[in-house]
C-alpha angles and dihedrals in degrees: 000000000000083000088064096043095053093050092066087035090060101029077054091048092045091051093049092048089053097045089060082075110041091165082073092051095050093052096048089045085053096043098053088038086052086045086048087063106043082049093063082065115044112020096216079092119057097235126199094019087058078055104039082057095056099053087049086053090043098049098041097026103059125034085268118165094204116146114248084219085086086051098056089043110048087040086064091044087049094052092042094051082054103052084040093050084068099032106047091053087056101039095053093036085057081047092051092047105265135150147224081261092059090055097051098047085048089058088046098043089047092062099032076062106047091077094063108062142236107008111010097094084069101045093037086058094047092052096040095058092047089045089042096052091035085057094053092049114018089195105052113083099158094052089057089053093056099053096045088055080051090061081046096056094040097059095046093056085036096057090030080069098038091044092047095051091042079055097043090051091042092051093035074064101039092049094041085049088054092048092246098132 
């Protein structure tokens, strides 16, 4: 029982400590929004939620009066870019005339990728969705082609979301910082 009590004692005097420098706080808030972004991009690095953490630090861990109502907001955006990173892939690679195959070559792919930074993710899930498609139908190239340009597109629609909610945190922070809202 003491054990339990000690964890949120020291995690409070930590923060404390931390709150007497909040030009520490704004540059590690900066710092993990400017990695967010970065993350929406390459997804070595896990995005929105690096940048979702520093706006929390940064509201509850400086003397901030920005409004929670951010918060509430750029937590729902966070947790729609994530459900349509997975959605908006799938949906324009169907539009384009993929398949299940090409799915699940694109998953494989992507992992398959992730082991060869910084761009290999992205050429892993390319060439998991044309072997995958190829592998559903041997004979149909071009198939395979388009629904590999309908991943494309996917995860273009998919980052460009995800890239214009990481900025909107990162400027909501700097203009907060500089006194503008």
């Amino acid at each position: 029982m003491e054990v339990a009590f000690m964890k949120p004692l020291f995690l409070y005097l930590a923060f404390k400590f931390l709150r007497m420098d909040t030009t520490l706080i704004n540059i590690l808030c900066l710092i993990l929004l400017f990695l967010g972004i970065i993350g929406t991009v390459l997804p070595v690095l896990p995005g929105l939620l690096l940048s979702i953490c520093g706006l929390l630090i940064y509201k509850f861990g400086t003397d901030s009066d920005l409004s929670i109502i951010y918060i509430w907001v750029f937590g729902i955006l966070t947790l729609v870019s994530i459900v349509l990173s997975y959605v908006i892939p799938a949906k324009t690679n169907q539009k384009y005339g993929g398949t299940r195959w090409g799915s699940i070559g694109s998953i494989i792919g992507t992992i398959i990728g992730m082991f060869f930074p910084p761009i290999g993710f992205l050429i892993g899930m390319f060439a998991g969705v044309f072997i995958g498609e190829l592998l559903h139908d041997t004979k149909d190239m071009t198939k395979a082609w388009k629904s590999t340009k309908g991943a494309f597109i996917g995860f273009i629609y998919g980052t460009g979301f995800s890239l214009v909610v990481g900025v909107a945190m990162f400027l909501v922070v700097v203009l907060d910082m500089l006194n503008v809202i």
